[in-house]
C-alpha positions in Angstrom: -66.8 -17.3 -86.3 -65.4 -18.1 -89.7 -63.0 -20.5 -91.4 -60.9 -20.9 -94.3 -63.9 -22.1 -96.7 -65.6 -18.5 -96.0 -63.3 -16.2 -94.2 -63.2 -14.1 -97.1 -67.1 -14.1 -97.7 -67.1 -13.0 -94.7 -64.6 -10.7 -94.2 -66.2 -8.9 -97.4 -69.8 -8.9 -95.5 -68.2 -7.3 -92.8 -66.3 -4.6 -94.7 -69.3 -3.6 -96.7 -71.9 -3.3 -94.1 -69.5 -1.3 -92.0 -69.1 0.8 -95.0 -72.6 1.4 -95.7 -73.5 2.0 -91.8 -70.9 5.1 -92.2 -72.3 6.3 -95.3 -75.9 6.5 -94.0 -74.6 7.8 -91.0 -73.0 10.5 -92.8 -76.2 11.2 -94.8 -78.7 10.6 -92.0 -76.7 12.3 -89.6 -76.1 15.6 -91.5 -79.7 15.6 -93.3 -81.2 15.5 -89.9 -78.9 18.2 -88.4 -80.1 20.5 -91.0 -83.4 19.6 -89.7 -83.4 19.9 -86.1 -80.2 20.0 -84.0 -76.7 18.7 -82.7 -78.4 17.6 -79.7 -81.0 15.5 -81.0 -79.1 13.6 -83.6 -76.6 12.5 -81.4 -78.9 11.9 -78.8 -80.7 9.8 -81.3 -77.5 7.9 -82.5 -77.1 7.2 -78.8 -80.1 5.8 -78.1 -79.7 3.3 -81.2 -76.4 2.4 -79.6 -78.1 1.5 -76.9 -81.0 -0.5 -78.4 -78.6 -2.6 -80.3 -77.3 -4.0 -77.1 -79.8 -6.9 -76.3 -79.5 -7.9 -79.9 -75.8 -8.5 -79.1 -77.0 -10.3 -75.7 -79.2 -12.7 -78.0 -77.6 -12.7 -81.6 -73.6 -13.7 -80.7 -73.9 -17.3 -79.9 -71.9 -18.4 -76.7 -68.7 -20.4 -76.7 -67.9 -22.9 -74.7 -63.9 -24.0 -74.5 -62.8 -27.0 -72.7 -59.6 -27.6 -71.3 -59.0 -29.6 -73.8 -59.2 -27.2 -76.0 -57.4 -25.0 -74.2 -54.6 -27.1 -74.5 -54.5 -28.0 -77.8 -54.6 -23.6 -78.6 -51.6 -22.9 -76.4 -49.8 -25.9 -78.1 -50.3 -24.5 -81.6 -49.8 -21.2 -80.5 -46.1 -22.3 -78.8 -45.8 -24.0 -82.2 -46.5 -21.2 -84.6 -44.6 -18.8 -82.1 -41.3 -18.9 -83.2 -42.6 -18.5 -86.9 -45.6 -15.5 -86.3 -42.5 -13.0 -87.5 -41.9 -14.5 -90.5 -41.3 -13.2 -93.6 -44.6 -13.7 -95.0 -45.9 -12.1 -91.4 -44.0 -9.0 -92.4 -45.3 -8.6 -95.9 -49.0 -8.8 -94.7 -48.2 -6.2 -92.3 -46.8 -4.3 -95.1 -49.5 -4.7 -97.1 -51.9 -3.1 -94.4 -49.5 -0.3 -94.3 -50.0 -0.1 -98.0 -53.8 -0.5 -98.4 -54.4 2.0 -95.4 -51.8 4.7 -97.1 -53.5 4.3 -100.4 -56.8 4.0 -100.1 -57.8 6.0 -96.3 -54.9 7.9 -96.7 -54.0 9.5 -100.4 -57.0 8.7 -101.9 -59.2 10.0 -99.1 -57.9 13.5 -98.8 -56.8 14.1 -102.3 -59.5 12.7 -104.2 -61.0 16.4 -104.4 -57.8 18.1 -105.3 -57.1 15.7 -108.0 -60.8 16.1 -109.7 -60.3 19.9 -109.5 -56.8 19.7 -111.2 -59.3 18.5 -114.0 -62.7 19.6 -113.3 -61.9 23.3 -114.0 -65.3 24.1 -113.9 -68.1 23.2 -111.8 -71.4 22.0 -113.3 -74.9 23.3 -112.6 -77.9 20.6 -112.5 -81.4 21.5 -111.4 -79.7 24.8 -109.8 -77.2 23.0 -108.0 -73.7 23.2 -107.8 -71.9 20.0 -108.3 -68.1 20.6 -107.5 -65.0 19.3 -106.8 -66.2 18.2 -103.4 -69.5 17.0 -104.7 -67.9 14.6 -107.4 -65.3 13.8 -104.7 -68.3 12.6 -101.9 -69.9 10.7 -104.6 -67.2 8.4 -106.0 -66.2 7.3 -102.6 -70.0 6.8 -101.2 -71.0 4.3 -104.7 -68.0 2.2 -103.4 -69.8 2.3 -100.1 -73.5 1.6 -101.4 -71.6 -1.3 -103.4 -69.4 -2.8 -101.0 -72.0 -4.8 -99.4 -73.0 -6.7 -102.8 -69.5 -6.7 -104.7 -67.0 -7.2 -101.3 -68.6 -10.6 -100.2 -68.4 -11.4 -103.9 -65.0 -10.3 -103.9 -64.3 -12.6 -101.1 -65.9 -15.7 -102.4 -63.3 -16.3 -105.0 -60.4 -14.9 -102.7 -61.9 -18.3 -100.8 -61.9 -20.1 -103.8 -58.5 -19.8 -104.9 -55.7 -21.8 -104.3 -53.3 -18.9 -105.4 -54.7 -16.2 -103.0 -51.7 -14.0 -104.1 -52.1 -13.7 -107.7 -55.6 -12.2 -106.7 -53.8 -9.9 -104.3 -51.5 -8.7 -107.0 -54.5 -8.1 -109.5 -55.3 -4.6 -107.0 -51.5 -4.0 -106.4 -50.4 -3.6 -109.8 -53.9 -2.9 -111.4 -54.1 0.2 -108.7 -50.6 1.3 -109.1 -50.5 1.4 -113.1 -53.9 3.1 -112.8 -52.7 6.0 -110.2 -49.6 7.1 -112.8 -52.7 7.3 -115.4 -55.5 9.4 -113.3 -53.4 12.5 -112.8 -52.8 12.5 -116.9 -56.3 12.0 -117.6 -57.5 15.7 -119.5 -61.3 14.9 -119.7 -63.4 14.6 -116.4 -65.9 12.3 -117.9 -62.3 9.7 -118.5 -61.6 10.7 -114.6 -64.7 10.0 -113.3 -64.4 6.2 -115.1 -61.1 5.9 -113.6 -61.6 6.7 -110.6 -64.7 4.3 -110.2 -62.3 1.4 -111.6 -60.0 2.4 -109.2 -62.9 2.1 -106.3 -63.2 -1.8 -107.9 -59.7 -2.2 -107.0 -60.0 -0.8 -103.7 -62.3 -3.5 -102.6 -60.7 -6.0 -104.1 -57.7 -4.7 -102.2 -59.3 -4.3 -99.0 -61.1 -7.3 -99.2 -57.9 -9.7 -100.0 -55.8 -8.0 -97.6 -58.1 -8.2 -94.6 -58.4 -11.9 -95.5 -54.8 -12.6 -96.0 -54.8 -11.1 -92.3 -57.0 -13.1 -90.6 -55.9 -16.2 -92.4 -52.9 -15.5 -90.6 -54.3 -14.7 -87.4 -56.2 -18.1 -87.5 -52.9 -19.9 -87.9 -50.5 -17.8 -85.2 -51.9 -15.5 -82.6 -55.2 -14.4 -83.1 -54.9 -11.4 -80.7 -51.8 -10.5 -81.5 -51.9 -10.7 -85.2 -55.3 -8.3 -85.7 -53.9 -6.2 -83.4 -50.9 -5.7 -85.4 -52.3 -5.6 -88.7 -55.5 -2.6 -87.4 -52.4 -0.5 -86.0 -49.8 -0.5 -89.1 -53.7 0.0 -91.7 -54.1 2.9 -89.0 -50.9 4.1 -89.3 -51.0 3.9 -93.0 -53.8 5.8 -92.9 -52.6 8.8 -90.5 -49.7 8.9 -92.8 -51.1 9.2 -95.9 -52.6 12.2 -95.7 -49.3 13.9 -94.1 -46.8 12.5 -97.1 -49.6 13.5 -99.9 -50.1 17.0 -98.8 -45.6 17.2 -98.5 -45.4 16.2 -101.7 -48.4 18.6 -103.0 -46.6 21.3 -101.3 -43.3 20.9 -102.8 -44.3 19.6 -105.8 -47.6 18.6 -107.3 -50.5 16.5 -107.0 -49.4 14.3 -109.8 -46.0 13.6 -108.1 -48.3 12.8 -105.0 -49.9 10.1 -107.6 -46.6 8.9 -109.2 -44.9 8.0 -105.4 -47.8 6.3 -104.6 -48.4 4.2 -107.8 -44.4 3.5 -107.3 -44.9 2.3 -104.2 -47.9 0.1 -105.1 -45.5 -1.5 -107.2 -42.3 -1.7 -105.3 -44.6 -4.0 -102.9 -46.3 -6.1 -105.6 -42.7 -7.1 -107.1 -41.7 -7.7 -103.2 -44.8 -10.3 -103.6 -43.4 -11.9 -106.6 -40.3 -12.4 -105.3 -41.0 -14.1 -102.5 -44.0 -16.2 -103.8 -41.1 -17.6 -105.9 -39.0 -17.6 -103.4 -41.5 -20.4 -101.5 -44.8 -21.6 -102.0 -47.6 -19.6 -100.3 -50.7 -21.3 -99.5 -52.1 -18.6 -96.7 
């Protein structure tokens, strides 16, 4: 339903209200399974599945596509056919890959591990334990409550721009120089600010990518082309975890940091190159 004046708006909407839906899912959900039972939250959950149905039926507007229409798609398509695997095509794809692996994938399931290389000891507040986990839960679910306010925000000026790349390299190398500094960082209250700077970045970096994405998809094969770029985010994302926990394993969790920053890296000077290579107005 959007276009290239506020695809990334959009896109940023989107991002941060399906954020915030998991969060108070994850909240709601576990609060009221404390309270009553398995059984009646997801009963409940199902039920509000189902009464968001005729709000679909009356909230999507209807399209209506003439053959004319028709025709003119399937020309543009045949036209932007030969050129959807481009080199440009690729690096988006790559740079799903990379926000998936980074952000749902290392991040994600080290983020604890990496606060208790530095949190050594866990604090007590009002007769509560706040540990690893704790600190871990709560600097992913601010990005959450945020998204929805800073994403669309986010997205405005990705609109905005007429380089859309230099603000994708802004999270590349911004997140990359940061991840080689968080595992050095001795003092948890330093951590805790990096890591929340870092949570900037991801949304930023979610935010540009999924637009660069669907930018794309608007010009080639719409099906195709978010098809591709949920599966290699997925994939990212399954793989993250596996590589991190290797490398944690044999190593440590700042070597787990230091391939990933390099990484990061590797794929903004990939960016450079070619945006001098040829001029990128996606």
């Amino acid at each position: 339903m959007s276009d290239d004046l506020n695809r990334g708006r959009f896109i940023g909407l989107y991002n941060g209200l399906w954020g915030i839906g998991g969060l108070f899912g994850m909240l709601a959900g576990g609060l009221l399974v404390d309270q009553t039972s398995i059984l009646f939250v997801t009963t409940l959950f199902g039920f509000l599945g189902l009464f968001s149905i005729p709000f679909v039926w009356f909230l999507i507007p209807a399209t209506k596509v003439t053959k004319k229409n028709d025709d003119n798609e399937e020309s543009q398509l045949s036209e932007n056919k030969k050129k959807f695997f481009s080199t440009y095509t690729i690096m988006v794809l790559t740079t799903g890959l990379a926000m998936g692996f980074v952000i749902f994938g290392v991040i994600a399931s080290t983020l604890s591990p990496l606060i208790q290389h530095t949190y050594t000891e866990d604090l007590i507040l009002f007769h509560i334990t706040i540990g690893a986990a704790t600190l871990a839960g709560l600097i992913q679910g601010v990005r959450w409550g945020w998204d929805p306010f800073v994403a669309p925000f986010i997205g405005r000026m990705f609109d905005a721009s007429h380089s859309k790349i230099n603000i994708l390299l802004i999270p590349i190398f911004g997140g990359g120089l940061l991840l080689f500094i968080l595992p050095n960082l001795q003092s948890i209250i330093l951590l805790i600010i990096g890591l929340l700077l870092f949570q900037i970045i991801s949304t930023i970096f979610i935010t540009s990518t999924d637009t660069l994405a669907t930018n794309l998809a608007s010009r080639t094969n719409r099906v195709k082309m978010v098809t591709l770029h949920t599966i290699t985010v997925d994939v990212g994302a399954a793989l993250g975890p596996l590589i991190s926990f290797f490398i944690i394993e044999q190593f440590s969790i700042s070597m787990t940091y230091y391939f990933t920053a390099g990484f990061l890296i590797l794929l903004g000077f990939a960016w450079s190159l070619l945006k001098f290579k040829q001029p990128l107005h996606q």
